[in-house]
C-alpha positions as CSV (number, residue, x, y, z in Angstrom):
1,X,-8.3,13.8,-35.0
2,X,-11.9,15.3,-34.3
3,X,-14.9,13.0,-34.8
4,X,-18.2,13.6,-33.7
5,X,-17.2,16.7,-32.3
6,X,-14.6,15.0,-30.4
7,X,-11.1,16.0,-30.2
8,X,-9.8,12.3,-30.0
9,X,-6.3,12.0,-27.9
10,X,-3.9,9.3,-26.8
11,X,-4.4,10.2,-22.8
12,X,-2.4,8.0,-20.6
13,X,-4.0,8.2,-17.2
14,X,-1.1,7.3,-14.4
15,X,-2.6,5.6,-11.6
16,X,-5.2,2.3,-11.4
17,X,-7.2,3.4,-8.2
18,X,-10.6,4.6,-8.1
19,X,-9.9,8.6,-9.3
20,X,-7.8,7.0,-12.3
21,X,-10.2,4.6,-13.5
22,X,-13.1,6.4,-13.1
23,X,-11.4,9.2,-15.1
24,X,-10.2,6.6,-17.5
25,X,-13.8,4.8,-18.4
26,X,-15.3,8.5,-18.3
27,X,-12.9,9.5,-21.3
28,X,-13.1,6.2,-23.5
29,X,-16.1,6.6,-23.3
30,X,-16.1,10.4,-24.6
31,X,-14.0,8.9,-27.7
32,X,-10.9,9.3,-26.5
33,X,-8.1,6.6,-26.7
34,X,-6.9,5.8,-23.3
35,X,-4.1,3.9,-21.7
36,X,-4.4,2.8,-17.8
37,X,-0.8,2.8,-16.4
38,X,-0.1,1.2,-13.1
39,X,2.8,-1.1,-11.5
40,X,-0.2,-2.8,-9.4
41,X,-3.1,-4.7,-10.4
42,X,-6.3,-2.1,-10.4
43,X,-8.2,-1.2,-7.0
44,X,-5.3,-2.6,-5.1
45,X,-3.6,0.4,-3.4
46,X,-5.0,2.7,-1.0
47,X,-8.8,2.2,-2.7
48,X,-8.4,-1.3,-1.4
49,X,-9.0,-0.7,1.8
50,X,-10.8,2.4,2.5
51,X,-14.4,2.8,4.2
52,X,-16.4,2.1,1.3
53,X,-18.3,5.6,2.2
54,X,-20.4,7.2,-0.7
55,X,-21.3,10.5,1.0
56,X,-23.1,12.7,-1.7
57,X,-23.9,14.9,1.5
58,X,-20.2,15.1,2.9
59,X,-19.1,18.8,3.2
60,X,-17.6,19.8,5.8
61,X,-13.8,19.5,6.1
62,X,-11.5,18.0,8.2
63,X,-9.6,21.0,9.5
64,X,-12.6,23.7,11.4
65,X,-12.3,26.3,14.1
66,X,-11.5,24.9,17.2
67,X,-9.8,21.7,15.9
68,X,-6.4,22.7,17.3
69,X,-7.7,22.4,20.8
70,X,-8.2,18.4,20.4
71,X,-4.8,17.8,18.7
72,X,-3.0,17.4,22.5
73,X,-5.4,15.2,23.2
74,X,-5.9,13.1,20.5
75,X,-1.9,13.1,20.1
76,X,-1.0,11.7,24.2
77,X,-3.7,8.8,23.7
78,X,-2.3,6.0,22.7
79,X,-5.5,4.8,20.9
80,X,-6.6,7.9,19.7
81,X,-7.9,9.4,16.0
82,X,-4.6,10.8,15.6
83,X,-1.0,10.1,15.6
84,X,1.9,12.2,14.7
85,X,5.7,10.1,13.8
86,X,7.7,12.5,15.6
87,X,10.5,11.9,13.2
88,X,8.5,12.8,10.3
89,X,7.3,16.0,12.0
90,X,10.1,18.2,10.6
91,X,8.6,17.8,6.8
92,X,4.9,17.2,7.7
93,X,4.9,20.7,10.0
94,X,4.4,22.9,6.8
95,X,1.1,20.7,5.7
96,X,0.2,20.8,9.4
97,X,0.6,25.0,9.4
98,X,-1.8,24.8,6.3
99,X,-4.2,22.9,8.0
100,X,-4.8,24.7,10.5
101,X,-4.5,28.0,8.7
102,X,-7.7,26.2,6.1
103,X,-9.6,25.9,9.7
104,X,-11.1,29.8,9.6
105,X,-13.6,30.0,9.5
106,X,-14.1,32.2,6.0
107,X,-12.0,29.7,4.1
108,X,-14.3,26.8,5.9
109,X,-17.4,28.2,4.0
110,X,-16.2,28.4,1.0
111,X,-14.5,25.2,0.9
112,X,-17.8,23.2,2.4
113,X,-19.3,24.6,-1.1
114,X,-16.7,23.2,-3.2
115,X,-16.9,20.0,-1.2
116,X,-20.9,19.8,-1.8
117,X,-20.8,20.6,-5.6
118,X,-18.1,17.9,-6.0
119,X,-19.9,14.9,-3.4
120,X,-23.5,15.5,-3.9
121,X,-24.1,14.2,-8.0
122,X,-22.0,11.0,-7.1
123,X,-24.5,8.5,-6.4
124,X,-26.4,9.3,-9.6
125,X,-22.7,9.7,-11.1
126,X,-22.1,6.0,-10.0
127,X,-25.4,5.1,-11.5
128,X,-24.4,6.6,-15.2
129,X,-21.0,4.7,-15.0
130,X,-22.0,1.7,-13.7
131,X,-25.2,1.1,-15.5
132,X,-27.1,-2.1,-13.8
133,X,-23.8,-3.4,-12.6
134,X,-24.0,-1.2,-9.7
135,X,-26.8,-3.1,-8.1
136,X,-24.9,-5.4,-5.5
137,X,-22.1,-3.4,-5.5
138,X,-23.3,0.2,-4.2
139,X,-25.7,-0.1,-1.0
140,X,-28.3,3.2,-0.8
141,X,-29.2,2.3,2.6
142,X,-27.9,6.5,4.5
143,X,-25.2,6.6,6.8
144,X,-25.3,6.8,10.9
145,X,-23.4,9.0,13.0
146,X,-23.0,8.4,16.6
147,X,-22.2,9.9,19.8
148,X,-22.0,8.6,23.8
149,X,-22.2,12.3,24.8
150,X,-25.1,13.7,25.3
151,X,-24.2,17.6,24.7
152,X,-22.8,18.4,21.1
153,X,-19.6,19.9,21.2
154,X,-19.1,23.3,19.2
155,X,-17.0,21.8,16.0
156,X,-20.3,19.6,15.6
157,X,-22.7,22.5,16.0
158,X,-20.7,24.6,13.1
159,X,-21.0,20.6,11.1
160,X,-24.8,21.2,11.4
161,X,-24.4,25.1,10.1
162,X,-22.5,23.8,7.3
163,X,-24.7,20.9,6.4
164,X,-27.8,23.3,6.9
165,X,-26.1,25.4,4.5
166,X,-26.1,23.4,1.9
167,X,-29.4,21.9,1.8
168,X,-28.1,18.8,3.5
169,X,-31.4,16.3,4.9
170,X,-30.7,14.7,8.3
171,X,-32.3,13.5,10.8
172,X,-31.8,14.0,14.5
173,X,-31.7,10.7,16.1
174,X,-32.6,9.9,19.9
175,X,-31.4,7.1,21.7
176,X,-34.4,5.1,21.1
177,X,-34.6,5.8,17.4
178,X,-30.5,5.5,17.3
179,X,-31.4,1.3,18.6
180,X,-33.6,0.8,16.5
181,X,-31.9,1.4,13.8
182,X,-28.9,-0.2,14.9
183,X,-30.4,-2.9,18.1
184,X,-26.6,-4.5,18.8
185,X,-25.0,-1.3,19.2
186,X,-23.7,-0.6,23.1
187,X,-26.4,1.2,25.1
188,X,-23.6,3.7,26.0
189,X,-24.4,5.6,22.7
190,X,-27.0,7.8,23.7
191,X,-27.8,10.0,20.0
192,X,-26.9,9.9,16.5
193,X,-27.4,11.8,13.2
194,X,-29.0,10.0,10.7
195,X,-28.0,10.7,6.1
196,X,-30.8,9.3,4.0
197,X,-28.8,10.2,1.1
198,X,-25.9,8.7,1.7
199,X,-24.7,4.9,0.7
200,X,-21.3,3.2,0.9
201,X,-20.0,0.1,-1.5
202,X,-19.8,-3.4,-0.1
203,X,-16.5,-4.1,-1.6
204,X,-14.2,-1.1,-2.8
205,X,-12.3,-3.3,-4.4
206,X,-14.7,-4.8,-7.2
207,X,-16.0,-1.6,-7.4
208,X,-13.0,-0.4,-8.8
209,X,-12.8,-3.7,-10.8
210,X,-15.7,-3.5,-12.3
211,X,-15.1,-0.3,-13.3
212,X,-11.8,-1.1,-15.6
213,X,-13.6,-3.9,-16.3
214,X,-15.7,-1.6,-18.6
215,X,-13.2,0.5,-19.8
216,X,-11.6,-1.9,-21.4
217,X,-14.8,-3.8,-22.5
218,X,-15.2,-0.1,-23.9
219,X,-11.7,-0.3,-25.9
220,X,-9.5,1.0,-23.0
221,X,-6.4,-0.8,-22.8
222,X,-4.8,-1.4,-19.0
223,X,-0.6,-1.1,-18.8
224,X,0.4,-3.3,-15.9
225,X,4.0,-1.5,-15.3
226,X,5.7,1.4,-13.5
227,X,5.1,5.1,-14.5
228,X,8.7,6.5,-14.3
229,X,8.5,10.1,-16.2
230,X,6.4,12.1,-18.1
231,X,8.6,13.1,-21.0
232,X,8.3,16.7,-22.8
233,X,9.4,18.6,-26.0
234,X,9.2,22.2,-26.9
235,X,6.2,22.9,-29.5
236,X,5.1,26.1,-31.0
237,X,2.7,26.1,-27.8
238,X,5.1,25.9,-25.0
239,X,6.4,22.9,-23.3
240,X,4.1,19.8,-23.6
241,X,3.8,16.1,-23.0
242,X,4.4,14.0,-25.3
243,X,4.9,10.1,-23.4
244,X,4.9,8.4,-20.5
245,X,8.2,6.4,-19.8
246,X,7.6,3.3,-17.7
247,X,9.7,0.2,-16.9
248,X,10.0,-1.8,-20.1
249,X,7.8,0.6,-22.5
250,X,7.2,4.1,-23.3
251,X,3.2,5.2,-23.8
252,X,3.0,8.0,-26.7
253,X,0.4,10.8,-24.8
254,X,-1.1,13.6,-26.4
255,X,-2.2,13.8,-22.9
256,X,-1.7,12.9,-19.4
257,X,-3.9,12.6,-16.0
258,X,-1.8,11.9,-13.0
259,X,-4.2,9.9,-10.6
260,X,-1.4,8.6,-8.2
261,X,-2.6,9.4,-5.6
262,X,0.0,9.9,-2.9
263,X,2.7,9.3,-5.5
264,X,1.5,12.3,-7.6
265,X,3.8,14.4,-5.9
266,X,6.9,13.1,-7.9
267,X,5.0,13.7,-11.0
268,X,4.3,17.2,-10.1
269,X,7.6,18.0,-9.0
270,X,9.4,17.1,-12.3
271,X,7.2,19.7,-13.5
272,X,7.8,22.1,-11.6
273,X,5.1,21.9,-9.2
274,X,5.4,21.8,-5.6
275,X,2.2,20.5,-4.2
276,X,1.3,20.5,-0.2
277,X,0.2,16.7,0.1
278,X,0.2,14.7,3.0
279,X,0.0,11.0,3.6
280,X,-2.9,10.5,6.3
281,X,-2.0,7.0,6.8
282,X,-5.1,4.7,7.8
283,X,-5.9,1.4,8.7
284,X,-8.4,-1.1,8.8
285,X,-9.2,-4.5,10.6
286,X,-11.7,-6.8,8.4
287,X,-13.7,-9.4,10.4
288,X,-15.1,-12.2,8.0
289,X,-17.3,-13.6,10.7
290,X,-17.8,-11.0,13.2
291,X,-21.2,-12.3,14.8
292,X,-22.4,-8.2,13.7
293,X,-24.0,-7.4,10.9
294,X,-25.1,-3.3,11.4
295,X,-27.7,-2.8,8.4
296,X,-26.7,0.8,8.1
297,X,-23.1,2.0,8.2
298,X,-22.2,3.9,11.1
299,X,-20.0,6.1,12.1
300,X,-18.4,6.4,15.8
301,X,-17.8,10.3,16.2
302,X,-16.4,10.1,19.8
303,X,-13.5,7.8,18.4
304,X,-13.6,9.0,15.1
305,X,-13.7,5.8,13.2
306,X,-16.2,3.5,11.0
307,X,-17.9,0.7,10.4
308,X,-19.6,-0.9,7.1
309,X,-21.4,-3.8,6.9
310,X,-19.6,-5.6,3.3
311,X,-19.7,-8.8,1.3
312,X,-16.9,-10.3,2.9
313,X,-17.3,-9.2,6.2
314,X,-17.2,-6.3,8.6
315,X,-14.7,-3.6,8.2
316,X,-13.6,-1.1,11.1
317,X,-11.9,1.6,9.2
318,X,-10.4,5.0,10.2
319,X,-7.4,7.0,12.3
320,X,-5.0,9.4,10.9
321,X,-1.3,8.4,10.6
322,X,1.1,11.3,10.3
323,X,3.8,9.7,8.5
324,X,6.0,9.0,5.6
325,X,4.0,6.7,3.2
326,X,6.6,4.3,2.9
327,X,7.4,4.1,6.7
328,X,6.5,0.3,8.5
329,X,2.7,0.0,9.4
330,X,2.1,0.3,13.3
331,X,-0.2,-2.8,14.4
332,X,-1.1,-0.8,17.2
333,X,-3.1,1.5,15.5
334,X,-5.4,-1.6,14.0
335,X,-5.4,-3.1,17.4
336,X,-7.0,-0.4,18.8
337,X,-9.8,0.3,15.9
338,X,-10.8,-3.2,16.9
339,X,-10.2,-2.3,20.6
340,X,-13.0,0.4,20.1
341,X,-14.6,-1.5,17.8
342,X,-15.2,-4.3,20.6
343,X,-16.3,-1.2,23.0
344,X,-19.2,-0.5,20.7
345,X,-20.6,-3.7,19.7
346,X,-20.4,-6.5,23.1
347,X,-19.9,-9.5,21.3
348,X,-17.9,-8.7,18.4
349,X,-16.1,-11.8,17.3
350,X,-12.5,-11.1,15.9
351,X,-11.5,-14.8,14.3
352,X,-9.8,-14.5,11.4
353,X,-9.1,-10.6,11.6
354,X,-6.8,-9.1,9.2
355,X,-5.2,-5.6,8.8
356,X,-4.6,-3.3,6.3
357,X,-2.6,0.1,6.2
358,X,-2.8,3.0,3.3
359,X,-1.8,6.1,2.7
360,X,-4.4,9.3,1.4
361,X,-3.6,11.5,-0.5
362,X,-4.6,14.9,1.6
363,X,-4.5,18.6,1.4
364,X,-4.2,20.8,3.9
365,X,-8.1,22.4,3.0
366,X,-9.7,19.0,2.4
367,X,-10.3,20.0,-1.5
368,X,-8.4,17.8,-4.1
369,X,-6.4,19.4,-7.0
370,X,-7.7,19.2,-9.7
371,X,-6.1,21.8,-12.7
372,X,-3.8,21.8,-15.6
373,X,0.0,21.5,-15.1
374,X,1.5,25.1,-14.5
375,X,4.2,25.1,-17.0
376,X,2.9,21.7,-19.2
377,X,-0.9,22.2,-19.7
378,X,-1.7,19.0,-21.5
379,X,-1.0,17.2,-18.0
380,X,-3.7,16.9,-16.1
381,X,-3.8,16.9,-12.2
382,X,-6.5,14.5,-10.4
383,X,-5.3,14.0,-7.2
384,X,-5.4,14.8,-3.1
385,X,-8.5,13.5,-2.4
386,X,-8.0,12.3,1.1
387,X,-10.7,10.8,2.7
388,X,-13.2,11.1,0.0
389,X,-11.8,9.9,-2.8
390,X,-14.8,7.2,-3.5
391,X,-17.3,10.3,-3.5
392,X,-15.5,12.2,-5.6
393,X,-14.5,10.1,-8.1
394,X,-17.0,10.5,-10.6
395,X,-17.8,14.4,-10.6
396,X,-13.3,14.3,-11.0
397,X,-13.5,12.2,-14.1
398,X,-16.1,14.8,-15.7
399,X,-14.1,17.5,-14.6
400,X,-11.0,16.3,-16.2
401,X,-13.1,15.5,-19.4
402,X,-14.1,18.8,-19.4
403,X,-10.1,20.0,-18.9
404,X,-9.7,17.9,-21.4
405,X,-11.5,19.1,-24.2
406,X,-10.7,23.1,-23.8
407,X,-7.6,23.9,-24.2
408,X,-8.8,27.3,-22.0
409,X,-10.9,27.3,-18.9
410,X,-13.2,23.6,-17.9
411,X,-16.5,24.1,-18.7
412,X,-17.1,23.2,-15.3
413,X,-20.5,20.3,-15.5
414,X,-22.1,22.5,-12.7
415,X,-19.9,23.4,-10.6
416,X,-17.2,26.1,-10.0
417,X,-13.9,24.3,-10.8
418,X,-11.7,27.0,-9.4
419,X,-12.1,25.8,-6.0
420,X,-10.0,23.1,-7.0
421,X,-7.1,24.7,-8.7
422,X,-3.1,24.4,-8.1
423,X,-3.4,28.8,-7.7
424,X,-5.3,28.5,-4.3
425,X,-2.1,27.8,-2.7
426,X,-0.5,30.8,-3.5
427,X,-3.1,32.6,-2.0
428,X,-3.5,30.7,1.0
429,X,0.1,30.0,1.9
C-alpha cells in the first residue's frame, strides 16, 4: 500500500542490537510497519558491552600494510591485543587470508573512503533519531589517543595519511598538553592524538533502549522470541520472502533486514550466501568505583585497548579473541585489560569489577555488508560491522531505507553504497 509516497511494508527486522534498532525506528518512522524480532531483551548482546565509541572521524581499518609483522608478537604475549584459539584456527584461517590480503595498500584507500562516508554524519545522525533524548546519553567531549613511545611507528604514520585524506581535524598532542588533558594518567605516556569531533555514549545499553523505546512509542511493535527461518515462495518475480518463523509464532514480512550480528551468518547461508564473518571476541572489565574519572575517553595505542568515562562507572574495553562465538570466555583476557588498565592509571581501584565477553561481527576489510540478498532481494543484509558498529548505525539504517524503497539500485543518502556490497568478495577473494 503506498501512502504519501510511501511504499508501506510489513519489514521484520531480525536482531535487537544497536544496527537493528536503529534500522527499525529509521523505517517506522518512514511509514513502514515494522516488527523487532529477538530471543533477548534489546541492547543486551554484544552492544551491551562494547566501548561506547562514536567516531564520526574513524577511517582507517583494522587490517594495513605492515600489520602482519606484529601478529607474532601480539600472538606469544600472553596479555597482548590479540589471541588466536588454535583449535579454531583451521575455519578462522580463510577470514585471516582475507585480512591480510584487504591490508594493500590500494584496497586500504578505498576502503578508508567507504569507512568516512559511513562514520562521519553519525553524530548529527544520532541527533535526528534521538531528538532531545540524546542529551545525557551521547557525550561530544573528542577522543584521546595515546602512546608511551616517543617515535610513531610506520602503520600510524600511513593512520595520519589516511585521516589527512579525508579531511579528518586532529590535534598533535605533547606530553604536557597530553596531562593536561588527562592529569591522572601515568607519566610514562609521553604523546597523544587528540579528535575534537568525536564523542562516545555513557551507557550503550540505554542508548539502545531508548532507541526502541521510540520505535515503539512510534507504532513499532518488539517480538521477544527466536528468529529460526526466513521462509520463501516463488512469485512472478523470483524467489522472495514472505515470513519469519520463530519459536512459538510466525511474522508475515514483505520484507526482511537481518541485523544479527554474528548470527547473520545462518540467515545468509539458508539463502545461499556464504559470507566471510569472523567473531572478534572482546571483553571488558567495568569498575563502578574506580577512584578515575578521565573527562575525555582515551585510547591506549601501545596496548591497543580503551577507556570511557560512563554513568555507571569506568569501562576498560578492547582485545581481539579469535574464536568460535559460542566457545567459554577466557578470564584471562579481562584480567589483563585491567592489568594494563592499572599500568596506566596508578591508583586505579578495582572493587566490585565485573567482566563481560562478546562477539563482533567482522569482515576481513573492516567494511560491513550491507546489500540485498543474492538470490531473495526483498531480504535485506545489515550486518559485519565489527568494531564500529555504534558509528555506523545510523548512516546503516538510511541505507537500508533507501534499499528499501527501490526495488533497483539505493539511492545512496550521500554516499557510494557499493563499497558495501555482498559482490566485493568475489572480486577480492
Amino acid at each position: 500500500m503506498s501512502v504519501d509516497g510511501v511504499d508501506r511494508k510489513n519489514v521484520s527486522v531480525i536482531g535487537a542490537g544497536i544496527i537493528g534498532a536503529s534500522i527499525a525506528l529509521v523505517l517506522q518512522r518512514e511509514g513502514h510497519r515494522v516488527t523487532l524480532i529477538d530471543s533477548d531483551a534489546p541492547g543486551t548482546g554484544c552492544s551491551f558491552g562494547n566501548g561506547g565509541a562514536i567516531s564520526p572521524d574513524f577511517c582507517v581499518p583494522f587490517s594495513l600494510p605492515g600489520m602482519l609483522r606484529k601478529v607474532p608478537g601480539w600472538l606469544f604475549d600472553p596479555q597482548g591485543p590479540l589471541v588466536l584459539r588454535w583449535r579454531h584456527l583451521p575455519s578462522a584461517l580463510p577470514w585471516l587470508m582475507r585480512s591480510i590480503r584487504a591490508g594493500q595498500l590500494e584496497r586500504v584507500q578505498a576502503v578508508s573512503v567507504a569507512l568516512h562516508q559511513l562514520h562521519s554524519p553519525s553524530l548529527r545522525c544520532y541527533d535526528q533519531l534521538l531528538g532531545g533524548r540524546a542529551t545525557g546519553i551521547i557525550e561530544k567531549t573528542g577522543q584521546i589517543y595515546a602512546w608511551t613511545s616517543s617515535v610513531p611507528g610506520p602503520t600510524e604514520a600511513l593512520a595520519h595519511e589516511l585521516r589527512a585524506a579525508r579531511g579528518v581535524q586532529t590535534e598533535v598532542l605533547s606530553r604536557t598538553r597530553l596531562h593536561e588533558l588527562d592529569p591522572q594518567l601515568s607519566p610514562s605516556f609521553s604523546r597523544g592524538l587528540y579528535f575534537p569531533d568525536n564523542g562516545h555514549t555513557v551507557n550503550p545499553l540505554r542508548l539502545v533502549q531508548t532507541i526502541v523505546g521510540l520505535f515503539e512509542a512510534a507504532g513499532g511493535c518488539v517480538e521477544r522470541c527466536r528468529a529460526l527461518e526466513i521462509e520463501r515462495t516463488v512469485t512472478a518475480a523470483g524467489e522472495q520472502a514472505r515470513s519469519v518463523r520463530c519459536e512459538g509464532k510466525t511474522v508475515s514480512s514483505d520484507a526482511v533486514v537481518v541485523a544479527a550480528g554474528i548470527q547473520s551468518t545462518g540467515f545468509a547461508r539458508a539463502l545461499s550466501d556464504r559470507v566471510p564473518l569472523q567473531a572478534e571476541r572482546g571483553y571488558h572489565v567495568m569498575l563502578p568505583d574506580a577512584g578515575i574519572r578521565p573527562k575525555i575517553k582515551i585510547s591506549n595505542r601501545d596496548r591497543m585497548f580503551g577507556v570511557t568515562p560512563m554513568e555507571d562507572g569506568l569501562r576498560i574495553c578492547g582485545t581481539v579473541e579469535i574464536a568460535a562465538p559460542d566457545s567459554p570466555p577466557d578470564e584471562r583476557r579481562a584480567l589483563a585489560l585491567l592489568d594494563h588498565a592499572k599500568a596506566m592509571y596508578p591508583g586505579l581501584n578495582d572493587t566490585g569489577a565485573t567482566t563481560w565477553m562478546g562477539s563482533r561481527p567482522s569482515t576481513p576489510d573492516s567494511l560491513p555488508i550491507i546489500d540485498r540478498a543474492s538470490r531473495v532481494t526483498n531480504v535485506i543484509y545489515a550486518f559485519g560491522h565489527g568494531h564500529t558498529g555504534l558509528t555506523g548505525a545510523p548512516m546503516t539504517a538510511q541505507l537500508v531505507r533507501d534499499l528499501l524503497a527501490d526495488s533497483g539500485s539505493a539511492r545512496s543518502p550521500g554516499i557510494d553504497s557499493a563499497a558495501f556490497r555482498l559482490e566485493r568478495f568475489a572480486r577480492f577473494p
